[in-house]
C-alpha positions, 0 to 999 in steps of 0.5 A: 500500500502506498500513498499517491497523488489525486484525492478521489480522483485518483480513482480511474473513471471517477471525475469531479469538480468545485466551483462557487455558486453564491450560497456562501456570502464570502463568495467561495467555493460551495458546491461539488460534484463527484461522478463516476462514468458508470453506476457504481456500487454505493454503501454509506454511513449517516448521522445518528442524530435524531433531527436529520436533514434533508438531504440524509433523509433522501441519500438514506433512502437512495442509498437502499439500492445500491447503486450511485453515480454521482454526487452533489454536495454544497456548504453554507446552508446545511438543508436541515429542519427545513421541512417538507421544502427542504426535501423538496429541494433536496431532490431537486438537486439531484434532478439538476444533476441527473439531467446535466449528466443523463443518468436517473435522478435516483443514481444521484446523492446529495450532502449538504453541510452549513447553517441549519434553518435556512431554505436552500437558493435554488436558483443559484444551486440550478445555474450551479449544478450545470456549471460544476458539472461543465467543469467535471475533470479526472483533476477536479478532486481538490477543487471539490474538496475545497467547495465542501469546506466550512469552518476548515482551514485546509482541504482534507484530501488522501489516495492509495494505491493497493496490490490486490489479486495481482492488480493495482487498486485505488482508493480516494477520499476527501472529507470536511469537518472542524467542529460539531465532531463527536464520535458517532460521526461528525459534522461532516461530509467524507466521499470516497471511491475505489475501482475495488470490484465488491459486493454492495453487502461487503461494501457496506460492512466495510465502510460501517467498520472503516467508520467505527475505527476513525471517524467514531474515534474523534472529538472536537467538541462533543457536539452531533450534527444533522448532517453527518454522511460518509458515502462510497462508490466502488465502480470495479474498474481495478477488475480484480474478482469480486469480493464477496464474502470474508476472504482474505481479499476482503481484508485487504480491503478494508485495511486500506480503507480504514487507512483512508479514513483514519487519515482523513480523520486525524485531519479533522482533529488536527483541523478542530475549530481553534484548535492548537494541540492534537492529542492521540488518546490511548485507552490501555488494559480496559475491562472491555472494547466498549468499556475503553472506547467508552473512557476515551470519549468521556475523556475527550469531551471533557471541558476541563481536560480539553481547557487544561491542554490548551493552557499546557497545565498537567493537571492530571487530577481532571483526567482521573475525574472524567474517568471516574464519571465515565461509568466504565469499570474504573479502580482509581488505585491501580491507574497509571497515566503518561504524557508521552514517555513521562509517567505522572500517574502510578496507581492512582497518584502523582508520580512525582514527576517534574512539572516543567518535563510534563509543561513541555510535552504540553507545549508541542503541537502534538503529543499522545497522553496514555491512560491504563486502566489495570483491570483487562486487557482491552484498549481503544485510540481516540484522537482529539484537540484542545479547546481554545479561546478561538473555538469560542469566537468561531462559533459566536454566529 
């Protein structure tokens, strides 16, 4: 497996392009379209938040069949709590789409990420579409990538290449997301696609347990959106046999595309709105893997632990009080904690280290603080970011 150049346009068949349609009053890039020149298998993942948007909505139910070839997606108006026009305009987006590309609406899904509450400028989404689809290149990715983007600061983009049955595939993704990032998804938008040939049942097992191992293993800020989707087309192109079952090719498969989707969202956590640390979070010898996921994420949402790393304080006392409030299986007497290769916790109490070693390791732009628990043997990585005064000022309107 190695990485390459490209994003998800690396992906032979798929082409996309970004172009600015007037939904953002900045005047920036706001709406993408991916597309792949033949239907493809799709298999997606979506918010588990109860208020879903419009566009989740029509995608959930599109996505039934199996089928998809193509996507369009905008940013500055999310489409959600919008009611009955707002799945109206949802499909209207895919109809737009489907007719500048000659393909059946319901082969088309759409994202959308921004503000809840406001209608959709249609009038701008249907000069736009046709637009974007005009400018639809096999080099468009990063131009797609960035029209996704809201709070972000940079575009989040990565492609393989992998060795399977002999042959060369690829997989491509991009993803969006700052803030409103909790486990179970984010607020955030991630398309992807291979020339992996796959069953739609496997597809969808496999991006289900991609997502589990990354994007339900960041935090931010402890906040679910509306809006959260992850979707992926495999258009078979690598003409590898097609996977059907567990195998080891299928294997194969999914540690790439877990690969894919733990880079893209270790960007999101580094990305985190305000954000000036990024921590890997390592949960170790818990009772089970639900009880360490568990702690990580209890840890990670914790205002304390978050304000304390932005203030480089190694004040490991609110690390042990968002564990203990976890309701995981937790002795206090037998917990050590790290920062990096320093101890500062053994059994429950400090380890005498010298503040100014831990001050420092607090200070780096990344660094990984490791918590074990002493009652298993089960573990969980979580990646997460501090909370700052910015995280504040972004997040004001």
């Amino acid at each position: 497996m190695k990485e390459i150049s490209g994003g998800i346009t690396s992906v032979p068949g798929i082409s996309a392009a970004g172009i600015a349609c007037g939904i953002k009053a900045s005047g920036g890039m706001d709406l993408a379209v991916i597309f792949s020149d033949e239907p493809a298998t799709a298999a997606a993942v979506f918010t588990t938040n109860k208020v879903k948007s419009a566009p989740v909505l029509i995608s959930r139910e599109r996505i039934r069949s199996g089928i998809a070839q193509a996507i369009v997606a905008n940013s500055g108006n999310a489409n959600a709590c919008t009611g009955e026009r707002g799945l109206g305009d949802a499909r209207k987006m895919a109809e737009l789409a489907a007719k500048s590309l000659k393909i059946d609406p319901e082969f088309v899904l759409v994202a959308s990420t921004g503000k809840i509450g406001r209608y959709m400028p249609m009038s701008k989404l249907e000069a736009g579409i046709e637009k974007a689809i005009s400018s639809l290149s096999p080099e468009g990715g990063h131009q797609a990538a960035t029209a996704i983007m809201t709070t972000d600061t940079f575009s989040k983009e990565v492609a393989i290449e992998i060795d399977l049955q002999g042959k060369k595939a690829h997989i491509g993704g991009m993803v969006k997301g700052a803030g409103m990032i909790e486990p179970n998804m984010a607020t955030m938008l991630c398309f992807i696609a291979t020339d992996v040939n796959i069953d739609r049942i496997m597809l969808q097992e496999a991006i289900k347990n991609a997502v589990d191992r990354s994007f339900n293993m960041i935090c931010v800020d402890g906040d679910m959106s509306t809006n959260d989707t992850v979707i992926i087309l495999a258009n078979g192109k690598s003409g590898n046999k097609k996977i059907e079952g567990q195998s080891d090719d299928y294997n194969i498969f999914l540690e790439a595309l877990s690969y894919v989707t733990t880079t893209l969202a270790k960007m999101i956590a580094k990305d985190g709105e305000g954000a000036t640390k990024f921590i890997e979070l390592i949960i170790k010898d818990a009772a089970n893997d639900q009880e360490a996921r568990k702690a990580a994420h209890a840890i990670s949402r914790s205002p304390l632990v978050k304000t304390a790393l932005f203030g480089e304080s190694p004040n490991w006392g609110r690390i042990m009080s968002s564990l203990g409030a976890s309701g995981v299986e937790v002795n206090p007497n037998v917990v050590d904690i790290w920062f990096d290769d320093l101890k500062i916790v053994e059994n429950g109490i400090g380890f005498g280290f010298v503040e100014e070693d831990a001050v420092n390791i607090l200070k780096k732009a990344e660094y990984t603080i490791t918590v074990n628990l002493g009652i298993g043997s089960s573990s969980a990585t979580l990646w997460t970011c501090d909370l700052s005064y910015d995280y504040v000022k972004v997040n004001v309107t």
